[in-house]
Residue, then its C-alpha position, 0 to 999 in steps of 0.5 A: x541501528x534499528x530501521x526506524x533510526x535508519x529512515x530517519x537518519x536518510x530523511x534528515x539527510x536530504x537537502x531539501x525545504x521540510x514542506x517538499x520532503x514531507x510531501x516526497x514522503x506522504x506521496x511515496x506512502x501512499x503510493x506504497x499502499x497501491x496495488x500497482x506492483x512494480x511501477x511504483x518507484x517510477x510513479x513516485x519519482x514522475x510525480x515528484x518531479x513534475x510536483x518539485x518535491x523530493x524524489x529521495x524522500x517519496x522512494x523511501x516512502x514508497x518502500x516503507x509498505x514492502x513484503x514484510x509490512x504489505x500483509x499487515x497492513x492490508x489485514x489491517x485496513x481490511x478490518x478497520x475498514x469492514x469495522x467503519x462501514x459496518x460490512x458484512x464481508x468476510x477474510x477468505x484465507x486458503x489452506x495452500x497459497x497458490x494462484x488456483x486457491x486464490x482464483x478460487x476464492x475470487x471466483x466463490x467471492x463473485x457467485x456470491x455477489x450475482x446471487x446476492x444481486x437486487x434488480 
């Protein structure tokens, strides 16, 4: 079974009314999209609880943007958002992926921003 049927199979397993699974659902989503490693999950089931909305579907939600589809989402919102705002930033990539290449590139991102500064 391919892992499109497998989300649907768990979601139409739920017992739960169609409004309280979609709203689980869409909150886990979105909370998947956060850069909040980590808690996540225990946001998710927080939330839904407090909310009474389905705390299975917003889990499966929340692991809907994992490693694997994080990275192609994020390039993509990138690029959709740089498209609709009409910025001018650019994607700085490092030839090696460490914490130093990373900071670096931060850094540079930051210098660029002071000098470009307007008072």
């Amino acid at each position: 079974m391919n892992i499109f049927g497998n989300i649907k199979t768990k979601l139409l397993s739920i017992e739960a009314s169609p409004e309280k699974i979609s709203r689980g659902y869409a909150l886990g989503v979105f909370l998947g999209t956060t850069p909040i490693i980590g808690t996540k999950v225990i946001i998710a089931l927080g939330l839904t609880s407090f909310l009474k909305w389905s705390r299975v579907a917003s889990v499966i939600g929340v692991y809907h943007i994992n490693i694997l589809t994080g990275p192609l989402f994020y390039s993509v919102s990138f690029f959709v958002g740089k498209w609709l705002i009409g910025a001018q930033a650019n994607l700085i990539i490092p030839r090696q992926m460490n914490s130093e290449a990373i900071f670096t590139a931060f850094l540079l991102k930051l210098n660029r921003n002071q000098n470009n500064e307007t008072i």
